[in-house]
N, C-alpha and C positions, 0 to 999 in steps of 0.2 A: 442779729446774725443768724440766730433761728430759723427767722421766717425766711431770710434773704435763702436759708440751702434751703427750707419746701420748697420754695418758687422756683428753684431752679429743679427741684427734681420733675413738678411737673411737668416741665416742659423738656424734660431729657427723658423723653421713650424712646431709645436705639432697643438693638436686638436683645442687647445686653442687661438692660434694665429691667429688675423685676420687677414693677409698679412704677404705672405714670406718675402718679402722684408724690408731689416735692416733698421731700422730708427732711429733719435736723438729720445729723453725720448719722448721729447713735442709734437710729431708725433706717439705717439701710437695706434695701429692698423691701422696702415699704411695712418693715417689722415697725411694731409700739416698742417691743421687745428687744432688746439683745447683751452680750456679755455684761455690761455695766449696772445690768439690772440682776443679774446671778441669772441671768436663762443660758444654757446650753443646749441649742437645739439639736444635735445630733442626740444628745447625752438623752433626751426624753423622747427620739424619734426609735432611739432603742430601747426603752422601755416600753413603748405606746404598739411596737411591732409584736411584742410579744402576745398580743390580742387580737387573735386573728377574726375572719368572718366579713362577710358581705365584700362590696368595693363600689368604690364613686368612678361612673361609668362617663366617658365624655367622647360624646358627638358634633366634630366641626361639621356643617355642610358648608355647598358652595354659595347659598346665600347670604355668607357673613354669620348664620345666629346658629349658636353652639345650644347642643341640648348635654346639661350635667344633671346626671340621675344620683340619687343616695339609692342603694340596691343592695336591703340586708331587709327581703321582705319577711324571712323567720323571726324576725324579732321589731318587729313595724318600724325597720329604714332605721333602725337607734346605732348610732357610733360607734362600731367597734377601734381599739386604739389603730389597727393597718388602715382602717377608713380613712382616720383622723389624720395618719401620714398621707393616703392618695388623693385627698381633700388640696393640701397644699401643692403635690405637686401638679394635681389640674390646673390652679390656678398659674402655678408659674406658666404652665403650657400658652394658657390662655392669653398671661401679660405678654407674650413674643406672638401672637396671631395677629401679624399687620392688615390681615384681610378681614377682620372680625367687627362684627359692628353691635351685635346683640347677642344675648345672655338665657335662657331660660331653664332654671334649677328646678327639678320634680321631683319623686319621690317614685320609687317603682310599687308594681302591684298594687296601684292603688289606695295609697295613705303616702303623706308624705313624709315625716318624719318625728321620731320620738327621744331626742337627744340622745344621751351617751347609753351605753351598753351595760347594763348594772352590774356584769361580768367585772369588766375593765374598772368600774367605779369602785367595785370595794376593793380589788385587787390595789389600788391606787388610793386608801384612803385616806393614808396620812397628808397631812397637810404638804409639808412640802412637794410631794408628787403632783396633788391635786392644785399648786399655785403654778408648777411647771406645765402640767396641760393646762389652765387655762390661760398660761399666757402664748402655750403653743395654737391656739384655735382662736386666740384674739390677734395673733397676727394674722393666721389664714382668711379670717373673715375680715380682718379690715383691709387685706388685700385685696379679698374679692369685691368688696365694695368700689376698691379702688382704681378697679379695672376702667380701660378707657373704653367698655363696651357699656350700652343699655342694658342692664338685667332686669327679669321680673321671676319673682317663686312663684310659681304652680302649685296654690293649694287643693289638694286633694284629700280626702278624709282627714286626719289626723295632724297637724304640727304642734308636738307636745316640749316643755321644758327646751334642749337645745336644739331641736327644730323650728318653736317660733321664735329663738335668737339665731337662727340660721335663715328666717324670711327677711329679719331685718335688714340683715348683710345684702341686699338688693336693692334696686331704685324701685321698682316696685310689686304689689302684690296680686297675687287672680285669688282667686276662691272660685270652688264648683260649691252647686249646692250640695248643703248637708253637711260641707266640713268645718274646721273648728280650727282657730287657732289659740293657744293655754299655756300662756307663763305658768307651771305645775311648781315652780322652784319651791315654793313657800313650804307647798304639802313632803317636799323632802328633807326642810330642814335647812334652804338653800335663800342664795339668790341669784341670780343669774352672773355670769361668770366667762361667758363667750363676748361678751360689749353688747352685749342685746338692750340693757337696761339704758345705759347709756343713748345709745341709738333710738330705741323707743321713745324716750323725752323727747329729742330730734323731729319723732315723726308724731306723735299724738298730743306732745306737752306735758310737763308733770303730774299736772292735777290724773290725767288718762293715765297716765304713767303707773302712778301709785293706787287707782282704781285696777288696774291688771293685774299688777303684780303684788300689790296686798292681797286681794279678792280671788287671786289665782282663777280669774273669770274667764270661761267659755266665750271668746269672743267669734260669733258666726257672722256669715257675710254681710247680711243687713247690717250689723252693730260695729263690725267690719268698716263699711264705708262710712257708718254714720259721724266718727271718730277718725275717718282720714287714716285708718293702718291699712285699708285695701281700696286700690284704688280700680277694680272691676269686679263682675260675679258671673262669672261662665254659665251658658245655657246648660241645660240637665246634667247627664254626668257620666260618663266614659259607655256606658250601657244604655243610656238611654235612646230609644228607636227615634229614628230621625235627626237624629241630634253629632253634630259634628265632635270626631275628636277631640276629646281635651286640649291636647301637643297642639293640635293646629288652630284650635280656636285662639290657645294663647299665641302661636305665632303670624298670625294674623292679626291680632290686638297689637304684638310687637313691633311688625312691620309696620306700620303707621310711622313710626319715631326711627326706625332704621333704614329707610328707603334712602339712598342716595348712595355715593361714593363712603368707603369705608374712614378714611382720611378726613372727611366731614365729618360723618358722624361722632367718631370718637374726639375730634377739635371738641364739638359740643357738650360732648358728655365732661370733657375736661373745665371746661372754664362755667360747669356749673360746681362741681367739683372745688376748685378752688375760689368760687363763691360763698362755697356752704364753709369750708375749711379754716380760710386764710381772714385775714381781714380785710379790709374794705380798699384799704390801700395797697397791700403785697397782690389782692385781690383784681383790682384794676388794672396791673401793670401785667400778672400774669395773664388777664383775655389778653392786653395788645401784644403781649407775644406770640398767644398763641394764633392769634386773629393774625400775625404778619407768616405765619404756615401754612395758611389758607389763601389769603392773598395772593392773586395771582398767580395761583396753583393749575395744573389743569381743570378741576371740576370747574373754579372761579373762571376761567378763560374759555373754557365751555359753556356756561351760562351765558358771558355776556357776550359771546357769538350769537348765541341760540333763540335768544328771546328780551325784551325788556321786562324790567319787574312791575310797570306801570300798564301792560297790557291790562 
């Protein structure tokens, strides 16, 4: 019965929908989180507002790829709690952008990001407080994962503690040279607490896993790709002579995978999604729905006017 409501959330992106992706009832709008768990999201979105500083800056253009900046360069891009509320509601923006087909998360002034704001973190240290933001920024980011756009992080200098559980929250990763992405949790006392851990397994395997985040290791872009957490390394770096802008190198890397009709691309982004997600069987049945959305769509009757695929 579970997986029967995922599979239908997947495939129910109306306007209305906060996340494509199919969820049980008590996950709606694509929360892990909500009342049945003792989360009250207002009840911590006014707490979390009381921390002011920086804000998550977001750019539709008309090529479908949205640029989201974390922009609290006084304190290297780290979270303030008003961040943490304009975090989510970017992404609701983003889950209603029917014209949207790709993603790219940066970091302003050059670092990208150093988790939470040590401000807000002591103010917030008791446990209970500290269980309600992190179940508040564990929905935000597995919303944003959930997006039925391509995303990729834009590493630039720095993604420290919830900054590199904030790269995970994308399909994929850039590195310029020289920067650095560092699970720090350990050296706080911590573990990671936005789904980063989680997701990391996902993408490196545990054995990597518990090499990161035991070792709270410096991982750069060589060691980056070698281990499959970044899947490119940008030419020099925002200053280097000759060398093309960061923004556009990655949205040039991106458009690769976003070129076409917006209604395609996110069909695909989706039934990878509920590949990685669902099982194998709720799995199967959610592509052929999503594949009969595409079927015979215009782009599909534009193709095969256009051309044969066996040219």
């Amino acid at each position: 019965m579970v997986l029967c409501a995922l599979r239908q959330q997947v495939l129910r992106c109306s306007s209305h929908c906060r996340t494509w992706a199919r969820l049980p009832q008590r996950q709606r709008s694509g929360c892990v989180y909500s009342s049945i768990h003792g989360f009250n999201q207002d009840e911590i979105k006014e707490k979390l507002q009381a921390f002011h500083g920086g804000s998550i800056d977001l750019l539709k253009q008309d090529s479908g790829i949205a640029v989201l900046t974390i922009n609290n360069p006084s304190r290297m891009n780290a979270f303030s709690g008003s961040m943490m509320i304009d975090l989510e509601e970017r992404v609701s923006q983003l889950e209603n952008w029917p014209e949207g087909k790709g993603l790219i998360v940066q970091g302003a002034a050059e670092t990208f990001c150093s988790g939470s704001d040590l401000n807000a973190v002591r103010a917030i240290s008791n446990q209970q407080d500290g269980m309600k933001m992190c179940m508040f920024m564990q929905n935000a980011l597995t919303r944003l994962l959930r997006l039925p756009l391509i995303s990729v992080a834009l590493v630039e200098g720095r993604a420290l503690g919830g900054g590199a559980e904030l790269t995970t929250a994308c399909d994929f990763r850039l590195m310029a040279a020289g920067s650095v992405i560092q699970f720090v949790h350990k050296h706080m006392g911590l573990v990671p607490g936005w789904g980063g851990a989680a997701r990391l397994v996902h993408l490196v395997g545990s054995q990597n896993a518990l090499k990161l985040l035991g070792g709270a290791v410096k991982v750069d872009p060589e060691l980056g790709v070698n281990i499959g957490l970044v899947d490119g390394v940008l030419e020099g770096h925002q200053k280097a002579e000759g060398a093309a802008p960061l923004l556009q190198q990655a949205e040039n890397w991106l458009s690769r995978y976003t070129k076409g009709p917006a209604p395609v691309v996110q069909a695909v982004k989706k039934v990878v999604l509920s590949g990685r997600e669902l099982p194998l069987s709720e799995a199967l049945r959610t592509e052929k729905d999503i594949f009969g959305t595409v079927w015979g769509a215009p782009a599909n009757l534009e193709a095969l006017a256009s051309k044969s695929k066996h040219k």
